[in-house]
C-alpha positions, 0 to 999 in steps of 0.5 A, spaced: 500 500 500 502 506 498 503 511 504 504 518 504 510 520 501 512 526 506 518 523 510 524 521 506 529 517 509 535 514 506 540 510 509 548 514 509 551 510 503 547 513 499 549 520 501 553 523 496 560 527 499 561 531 493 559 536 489 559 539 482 557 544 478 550 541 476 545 542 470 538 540 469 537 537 463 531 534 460 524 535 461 522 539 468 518 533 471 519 526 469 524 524 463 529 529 467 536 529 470 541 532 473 548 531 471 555 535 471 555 540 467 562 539 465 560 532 463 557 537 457 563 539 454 567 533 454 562 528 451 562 524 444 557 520 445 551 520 449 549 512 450 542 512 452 539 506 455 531 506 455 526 511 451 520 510 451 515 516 449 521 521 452 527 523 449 528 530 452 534 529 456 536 526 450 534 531 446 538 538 450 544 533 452 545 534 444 544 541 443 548 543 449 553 538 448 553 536 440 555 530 442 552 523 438 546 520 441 545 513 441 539 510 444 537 503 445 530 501 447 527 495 443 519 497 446 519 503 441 516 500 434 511 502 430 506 498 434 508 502 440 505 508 437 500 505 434 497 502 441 499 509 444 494 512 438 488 508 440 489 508 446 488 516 447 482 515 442 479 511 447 481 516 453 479 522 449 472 517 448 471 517 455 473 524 457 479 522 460 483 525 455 482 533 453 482 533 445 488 538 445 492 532 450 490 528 445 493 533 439 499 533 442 501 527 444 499 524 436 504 529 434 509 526 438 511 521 433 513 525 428 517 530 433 521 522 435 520 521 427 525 528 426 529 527 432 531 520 428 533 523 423 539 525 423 546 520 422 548 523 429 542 521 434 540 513 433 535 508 435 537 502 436 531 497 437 534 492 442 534 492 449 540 492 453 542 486 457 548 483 461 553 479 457 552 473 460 545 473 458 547 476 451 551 471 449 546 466 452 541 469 446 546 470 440 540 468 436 536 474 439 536 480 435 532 484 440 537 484 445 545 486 446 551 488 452 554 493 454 561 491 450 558 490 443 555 496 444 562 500 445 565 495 440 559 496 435 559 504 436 565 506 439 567 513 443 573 516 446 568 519 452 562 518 453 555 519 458 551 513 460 544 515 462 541 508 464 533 508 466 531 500 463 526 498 469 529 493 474 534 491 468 540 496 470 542 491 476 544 486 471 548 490 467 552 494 473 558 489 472 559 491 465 559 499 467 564 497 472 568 494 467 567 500 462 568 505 467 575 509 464 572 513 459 565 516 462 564 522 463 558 521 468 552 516 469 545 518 470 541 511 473 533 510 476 534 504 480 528 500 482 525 496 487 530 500 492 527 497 499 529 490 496 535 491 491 539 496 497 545 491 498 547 492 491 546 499 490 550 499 496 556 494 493 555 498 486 557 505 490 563 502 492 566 499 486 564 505 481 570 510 481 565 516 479 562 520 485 555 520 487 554 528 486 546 527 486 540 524 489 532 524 487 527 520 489 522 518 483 515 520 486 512 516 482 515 510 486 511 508 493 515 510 500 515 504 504 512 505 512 519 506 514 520 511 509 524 508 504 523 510 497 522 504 492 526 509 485 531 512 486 535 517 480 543 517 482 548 522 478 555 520 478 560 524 476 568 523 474 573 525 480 575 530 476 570 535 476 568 534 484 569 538 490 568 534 497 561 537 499 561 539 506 555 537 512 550 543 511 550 541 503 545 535 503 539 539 503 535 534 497 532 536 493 536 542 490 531 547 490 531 551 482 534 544 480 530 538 482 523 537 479 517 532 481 517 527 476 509 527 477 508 534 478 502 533 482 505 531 487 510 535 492 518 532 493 519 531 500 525 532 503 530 527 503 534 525 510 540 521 511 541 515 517 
């Protein structure tokens, strides 16, 4: 059961104890993150895992960084449009969607159509899987690892924004090991009540620094206040300053934004 998400409490290794210059980039609610602003101005590529109906993170980080963009998200097929179409019809029947929602939503594919256009920002259609489960399905032409990806579309540095529903705890091993080119990492981790242990180990392992925190309210807060997603940005050591006690007020006030606008962040607190 969903409880009131006014109390937020984290456990302290999930705490981050440096700070960058951040920048928000994407959307104001759902679809944005925060990430080093420095990241912008060294990235060649922009590996995206998961898109859905939203690439607007995607989407700045290109006009702010001129750096190529390659998404992968095997979900994201005419079908998906189709559906996405009939659905909104039937919302629109019901009253549950206005006309001009609706409009403007239809519109969407073609802006996704345009975005694509370019040789520079490519979509992929396959879901990205560890490299154990790849090479257990080479036959499979719906999905692909981390390592052919970078062998496959090779980068000198590059971001990873990684937002694939449960699957990123299959692929932290291979971001570990591709670690010495990045220059940041923005990641939605799900089910964190249960999976906290691995993010834990992952924070330890990860050379990059955790510079940032929100919580997707989006997610359910258990009764102990524990958020269920979470979104972390890491950044190179380079780019970070050690953050000082009194700097641990999240969310960032003219930064963060709720990912569902209808509801208010909660303030987060550290045990």
């Amino acid at each position: 059961m969903e409880v009131d998400q006014n109390y937020i409490k984290l456990p302290i290794f999930l705490k981050p104890d440096f700070k960058t210059e951040l920048v928000r980039i994407g959307d104001k609610n759902d679809g944005g993150y925060c990430i080093s602003k420095s990241a912008l101005k060294e990235t060649a590529t922009l590996y995206s895992f998961g898109l859905s109906d939203n690439w607007s993170f995607e989407k700045e980080f290109r006009k702010k960084s001129e750096a190529k963009i390659i998404c992968f998200d095997r979900s994201v097929t005419l079908i998906f449009w189709l559906k996405r179409f009939i659905k909104d019809i039937i919302q629109v029947a019901l009253r549950k969607l206005t006309i001009l929602t609706a409009f403007k939503r239809f519109f969407t594919f073609f802006n996704y159509n345009f975005f694509f256009s370019n040789s520079e920002v490519v979509h992929v259609k396959k879901f990205v899987v560890s490299t154990e489960q790849f090479k257990s399905e080479l036959n499979d032409n719906n999905s692909i690892d981390i390592d052919s990806i970078l062998k496959n579309w090779p980068s000198e540095s590059f971001f990873m924004k990684v937002d694939i529903e449960g699957g990123e705890y299959r692929v932290l091993e291979e971001i570990i090991k591709n670690q010495e080119k990045m220059t940041g990492l923005a990641i939605e981790f799900h089910d964190c009540d249960l999976m906290s242990d691995k993010i834990k180990t992952f924070i330890n392992k990860f050379n990059l620094d955790l510079v940032h925190i929100h919580v997707n309210n989006y997610g359910i807060i258990k009764k102990n206040g524990f958020p269920t997603v979470i979104e972390l940005t890491f950044s190179p050591k380079k780019y970070n300053l050690r953050r000082g006690d009194s700097e641990n007020n999240f969310p960032l006030k003219n930064l963060d934004q709720p990912n569902n606008k209808n509801k208010k962040d909660s303030n987060v607190f550290f045990d």
